[in-house]
C-alpha positions as CSV (number, residue, x, y, z in Angstrom):
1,X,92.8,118.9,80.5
2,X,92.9,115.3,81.9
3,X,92.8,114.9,85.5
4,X,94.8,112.7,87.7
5,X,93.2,110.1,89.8
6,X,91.6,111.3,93.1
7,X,93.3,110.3,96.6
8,X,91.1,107.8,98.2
9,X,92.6,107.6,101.3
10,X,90.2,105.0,103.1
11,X,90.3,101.9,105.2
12,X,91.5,98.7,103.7
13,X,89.1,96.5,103.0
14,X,91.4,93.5,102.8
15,X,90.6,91.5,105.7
16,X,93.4,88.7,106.9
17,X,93.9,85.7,105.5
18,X,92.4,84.1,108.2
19,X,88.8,86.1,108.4
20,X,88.1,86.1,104.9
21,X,85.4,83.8,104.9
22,X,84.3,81.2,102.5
23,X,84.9,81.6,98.8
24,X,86.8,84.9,99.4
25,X,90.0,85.0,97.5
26,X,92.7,87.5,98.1
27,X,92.6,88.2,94.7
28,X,88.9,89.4,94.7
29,X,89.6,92.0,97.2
30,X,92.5,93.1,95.0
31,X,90.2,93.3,91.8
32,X,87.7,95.0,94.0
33,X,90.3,97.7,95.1
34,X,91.4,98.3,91.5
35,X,88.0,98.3,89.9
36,X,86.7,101.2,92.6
37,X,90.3,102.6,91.8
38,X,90.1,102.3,88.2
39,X,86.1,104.2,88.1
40,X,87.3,107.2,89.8
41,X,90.2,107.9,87.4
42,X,87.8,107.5,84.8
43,X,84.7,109.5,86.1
44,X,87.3,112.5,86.0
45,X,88.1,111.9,82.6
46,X,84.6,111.8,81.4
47,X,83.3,114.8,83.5
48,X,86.3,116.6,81.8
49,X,85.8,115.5,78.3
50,X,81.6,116.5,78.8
51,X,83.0,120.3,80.4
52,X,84.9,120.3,77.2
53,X,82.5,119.4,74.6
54,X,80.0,121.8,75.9
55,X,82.6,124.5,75.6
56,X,82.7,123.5,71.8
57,X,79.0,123.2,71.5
58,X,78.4,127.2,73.1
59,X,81.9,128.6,71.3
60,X,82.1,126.3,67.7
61,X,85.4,127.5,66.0
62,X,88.4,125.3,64.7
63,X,90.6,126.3,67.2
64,X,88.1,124.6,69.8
65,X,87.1,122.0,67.7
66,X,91.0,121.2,67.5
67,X,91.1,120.8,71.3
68,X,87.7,119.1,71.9
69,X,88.9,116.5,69.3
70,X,91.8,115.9,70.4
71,X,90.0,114.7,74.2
72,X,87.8,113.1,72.5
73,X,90.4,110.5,70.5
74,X,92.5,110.3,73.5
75,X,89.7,109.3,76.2
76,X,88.3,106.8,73.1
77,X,91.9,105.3,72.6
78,X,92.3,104.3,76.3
79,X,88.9,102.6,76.1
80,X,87.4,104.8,78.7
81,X,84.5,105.8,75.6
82,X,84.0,103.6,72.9
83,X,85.7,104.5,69.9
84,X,82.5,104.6,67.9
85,X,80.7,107.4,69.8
86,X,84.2,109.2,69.7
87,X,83.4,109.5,65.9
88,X,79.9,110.5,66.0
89,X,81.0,113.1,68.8
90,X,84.1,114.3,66.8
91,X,81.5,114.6,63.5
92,X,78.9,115.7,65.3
93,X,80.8,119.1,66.3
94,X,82.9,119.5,63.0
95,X,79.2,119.8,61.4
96,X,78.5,122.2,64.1
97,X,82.3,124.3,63.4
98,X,81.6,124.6,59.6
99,X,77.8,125.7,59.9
100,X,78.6,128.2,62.6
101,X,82.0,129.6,60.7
């Protein structure tokens, strides 16, 4: 399954308007916070997704392949894999279902 963001519970790196030195915009700390925000959500997707893809590579039936493919569109449709190596991946281990089964 998908999992929620991790709790980074650290310091603020936003300093005050008055120390933030020059060419330092407020809104770069912001994109700076959302960017280290935005790669932890999606390193637990991925590591997710790769646990669940070597599940289907050691146990290939439909039922797994179902699941695993399923992951796979959903991480590709919010961009966090592109959706091009979502097909290969998704191909890749219906090849390996009907071989096996």
């Amino acid at each position: 399954m998908l999992l929620p963001p991790a709790n980074i519970e650290e310091k603020s790196i936003m300093p005050t308007k008055r120390k933030l030195g020059s060419g330092r915009h407020l809104s770069a700390y912001k994109r700076q916070r959302q960017t280290k925000k935005r790669t932890e959500h999606n390193k637990g997707i991925k590591s997710a997704l790769k646990t669940q893809i070597k599940k289907c590579r050691e146990n290939p039936t439909a039922d797994e392949l179902k699941v695993t493919a399923s992951h796979i569109a959903k991480t590709a449709s919010k961009g966090i894999i592109p959706k091009r190596r979502a097909s290969r991946l998704t191909s890749r281990l219906a090849r390996a279902a009907n071989s096996a089964g």
